[in-house]
C-alpha positions in Angstrom: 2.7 -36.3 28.4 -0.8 -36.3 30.3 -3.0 -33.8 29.3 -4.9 -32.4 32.0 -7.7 -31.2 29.6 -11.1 -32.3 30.6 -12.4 -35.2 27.7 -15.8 -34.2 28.3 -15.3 -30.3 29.0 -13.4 -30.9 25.7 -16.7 -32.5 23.9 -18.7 -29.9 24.8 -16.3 -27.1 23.6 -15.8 -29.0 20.6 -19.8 -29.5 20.1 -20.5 -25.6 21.2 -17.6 -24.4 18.7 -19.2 -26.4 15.6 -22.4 -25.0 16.3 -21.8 -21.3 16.9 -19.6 -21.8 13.7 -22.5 -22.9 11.7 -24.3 -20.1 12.6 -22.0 -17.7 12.2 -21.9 -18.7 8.7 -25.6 -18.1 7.9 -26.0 -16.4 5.0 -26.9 -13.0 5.7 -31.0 -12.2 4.9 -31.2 -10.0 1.8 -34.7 -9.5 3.1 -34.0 -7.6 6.1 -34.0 -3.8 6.9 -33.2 -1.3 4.3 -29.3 -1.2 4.1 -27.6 1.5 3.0 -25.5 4.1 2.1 -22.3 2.9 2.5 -19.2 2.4 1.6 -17.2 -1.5 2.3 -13.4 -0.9 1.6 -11.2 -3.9 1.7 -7.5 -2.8 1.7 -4.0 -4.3 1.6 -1.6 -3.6 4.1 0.6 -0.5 2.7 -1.8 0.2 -0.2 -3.0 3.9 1.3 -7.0 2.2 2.2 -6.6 4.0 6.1 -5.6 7.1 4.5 -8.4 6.7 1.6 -11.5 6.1 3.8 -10.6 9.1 5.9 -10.7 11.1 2.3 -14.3 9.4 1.9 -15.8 10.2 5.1 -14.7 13.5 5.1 -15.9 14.5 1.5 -19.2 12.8 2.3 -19.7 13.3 5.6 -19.8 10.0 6.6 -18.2 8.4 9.8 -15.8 6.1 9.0 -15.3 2.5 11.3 -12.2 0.7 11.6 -11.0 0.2 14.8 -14.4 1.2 16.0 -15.4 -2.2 14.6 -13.7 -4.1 17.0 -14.6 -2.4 19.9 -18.2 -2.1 19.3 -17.8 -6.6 18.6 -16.5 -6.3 22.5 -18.9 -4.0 23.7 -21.7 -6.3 22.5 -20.0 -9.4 23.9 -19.5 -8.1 27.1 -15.6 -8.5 26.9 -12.9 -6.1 26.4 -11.1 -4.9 23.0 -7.7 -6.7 23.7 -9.1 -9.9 24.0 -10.4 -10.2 21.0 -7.1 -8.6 18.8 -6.1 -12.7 17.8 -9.8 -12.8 15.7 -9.4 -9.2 14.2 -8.9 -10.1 10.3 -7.1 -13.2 11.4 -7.8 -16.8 10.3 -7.1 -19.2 13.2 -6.4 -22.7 13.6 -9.2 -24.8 15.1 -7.3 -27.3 17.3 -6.6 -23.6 19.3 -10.2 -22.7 19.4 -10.8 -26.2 21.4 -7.7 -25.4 23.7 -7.5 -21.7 24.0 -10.4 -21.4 26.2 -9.0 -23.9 28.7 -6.4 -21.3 29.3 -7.6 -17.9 28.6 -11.3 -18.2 30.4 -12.0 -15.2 29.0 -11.2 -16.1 25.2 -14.4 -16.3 23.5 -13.5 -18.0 20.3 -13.9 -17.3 17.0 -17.1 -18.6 15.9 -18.7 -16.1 18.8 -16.9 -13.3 17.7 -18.1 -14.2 13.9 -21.5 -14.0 15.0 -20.8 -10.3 16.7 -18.9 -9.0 13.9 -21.9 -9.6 11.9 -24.1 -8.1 14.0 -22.5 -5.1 14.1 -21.8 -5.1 10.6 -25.4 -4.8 9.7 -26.2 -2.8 11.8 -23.6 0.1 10.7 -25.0 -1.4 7.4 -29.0 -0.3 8.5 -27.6 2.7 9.6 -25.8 4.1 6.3 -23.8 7.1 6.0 -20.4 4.7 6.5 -17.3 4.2 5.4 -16.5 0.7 6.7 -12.7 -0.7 6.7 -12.0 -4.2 6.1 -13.7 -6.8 8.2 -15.2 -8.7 5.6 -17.6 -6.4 5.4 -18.8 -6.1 2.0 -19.5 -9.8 2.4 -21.6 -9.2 4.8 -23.8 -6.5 3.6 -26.4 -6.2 0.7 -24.5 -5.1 -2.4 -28.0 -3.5 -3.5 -27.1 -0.6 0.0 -23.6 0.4 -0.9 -20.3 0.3 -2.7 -17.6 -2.5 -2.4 -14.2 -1.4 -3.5 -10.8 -3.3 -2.8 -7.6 -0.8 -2.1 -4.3 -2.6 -3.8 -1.4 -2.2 -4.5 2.3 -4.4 -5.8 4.0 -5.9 -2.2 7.4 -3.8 -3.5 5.2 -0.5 -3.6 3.5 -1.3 -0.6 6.6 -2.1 1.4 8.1 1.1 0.1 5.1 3.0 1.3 4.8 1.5 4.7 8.5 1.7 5.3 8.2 5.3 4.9 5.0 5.9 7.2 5.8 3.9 9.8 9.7 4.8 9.7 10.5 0.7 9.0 13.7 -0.7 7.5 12.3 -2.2 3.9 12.6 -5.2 5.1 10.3 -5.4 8.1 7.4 -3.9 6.1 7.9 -6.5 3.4 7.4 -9.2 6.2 4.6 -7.4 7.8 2.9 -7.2 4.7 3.5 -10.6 3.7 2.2 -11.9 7.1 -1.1 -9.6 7.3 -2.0 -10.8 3.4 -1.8 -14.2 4.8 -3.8 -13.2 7.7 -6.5 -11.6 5.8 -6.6 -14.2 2.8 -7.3 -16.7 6.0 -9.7 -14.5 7.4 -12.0 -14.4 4.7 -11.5 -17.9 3.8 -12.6 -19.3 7.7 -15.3 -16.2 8.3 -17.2 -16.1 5.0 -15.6 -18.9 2.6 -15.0 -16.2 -0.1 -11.1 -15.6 -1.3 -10.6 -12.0 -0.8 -9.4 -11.7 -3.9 -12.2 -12.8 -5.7 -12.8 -9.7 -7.9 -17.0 -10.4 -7.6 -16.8 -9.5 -4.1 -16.2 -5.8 -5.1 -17.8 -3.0 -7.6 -14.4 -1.6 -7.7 -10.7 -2.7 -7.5 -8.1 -0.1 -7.9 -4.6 0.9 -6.4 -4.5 4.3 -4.7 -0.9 4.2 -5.1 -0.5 4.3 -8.7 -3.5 6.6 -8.8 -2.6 9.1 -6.1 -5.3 9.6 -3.3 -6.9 12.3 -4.5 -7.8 10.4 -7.9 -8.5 7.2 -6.0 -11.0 8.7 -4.0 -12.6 10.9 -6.9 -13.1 7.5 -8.6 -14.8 5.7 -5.7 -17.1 8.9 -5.1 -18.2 9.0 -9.0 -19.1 5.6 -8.5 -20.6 5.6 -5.2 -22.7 9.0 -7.0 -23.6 6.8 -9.9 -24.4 3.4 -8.1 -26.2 4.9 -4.9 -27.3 8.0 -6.6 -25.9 10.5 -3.7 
């Protein structure tokens, strides 16, 4: 089979890809702006973290980004939401990120999105008063300007408690669970070579399942009162 892939269009996507990578991966200044407060939560799939932030930013008053995230990544690349939904706390494989564009003109890649997750990151970060959800986030803020906590929970639990939200046969959330801690895991790996699992990343690791939400979030508050002094 002929490919009918530019060789040099190739070289330069491959060149521009290594570099945008390489900054992307910069380690974020610990110098910069005041950060702070805030609130990073990293959650699994089915362990109640959606349902937890929302408890947070209502009991403190913060705004709480999720979604938001991604859409404020397009806004500052000039693209729309959708196109970016294959990067959103999703590793990637790099032979795509030299061929994708070829096909999709509009595909940015991931190292380019990298680069404006981060911006944005910080800049909730400067901002404080947020409850940010997932995204590699508190790898990318100063731990000094908030609280890192990790929502988890056992995959049988988690399955149970998706099935149920989401009105799911048992089986499907168990795969979609599966396939988003793969995702994730990856994620984290590609965008900030950190395992997500890596209990340093976080001040706190609990499981608002076994806990109940309610004592879930009254544990993240008493420590957000006691590390941030709110």
């Amino acid at each position: 089979m002929i490919s009918h892939f530019p060789a040099a269009g190739l070289a330069d996507r491959q060149g521009h890809f290594r570099e945008v990578r390489r900054l992307s991966e910069l380690e974020t200044p610990r110098h910069a702006t005041a950060e702070g407060p805030w609130i990073a939560l990293s959650r699994e799939l089915g362990s109640g973290g959606g349902d937890l932030a929302r408890l947070l930013g209502e009991a403190l008053g913060w705004r709480v980004y999720d979604r938001e995230i991604l859409s404020a990544v397009a806004e500052e690349m000039h693209n729309d939401a959708f196109a970016l939904e294959r990067f959103d706390e999703k590793g990637v494989r790099a032979v795509g990120e030299y061929i994708v564009p070829f096909i999709l003109q509009d595909d940015p890649g991931q190292a380019l999105v990298l680069v404006g997750l981060r911006h944005v990151i910080q800049r909730i970060g400067r901002e404080g008063k947020a409850v940010v959800v997932g995204r590699g986030a508190n790898f990318v803020l100063n731990p000094a300007g908030g609280l890192r906590v990790r929502a988890v929970g056992a995959p049988a639990e988690r399955a149970e408690a998706l099935a149920r939200a989401k009105g799911l046969a048992v089986s499907e959330a168990r795969r979609r669970i599966a396939e988003s801690d793969t995702a994730q895991r990856a994620f984290v790996r590609q965008a900030f070579q950190r395992e997500i699992e890596d209990p340093a990343g976080y001040d706190l690791v609990l499981s608002p399942l076994a806990l109940g939400l309610p004592a879930a979030a009254a544990a993240i508050l008493a420590a957000a009162r006691t590390k941030l002094g709110l």
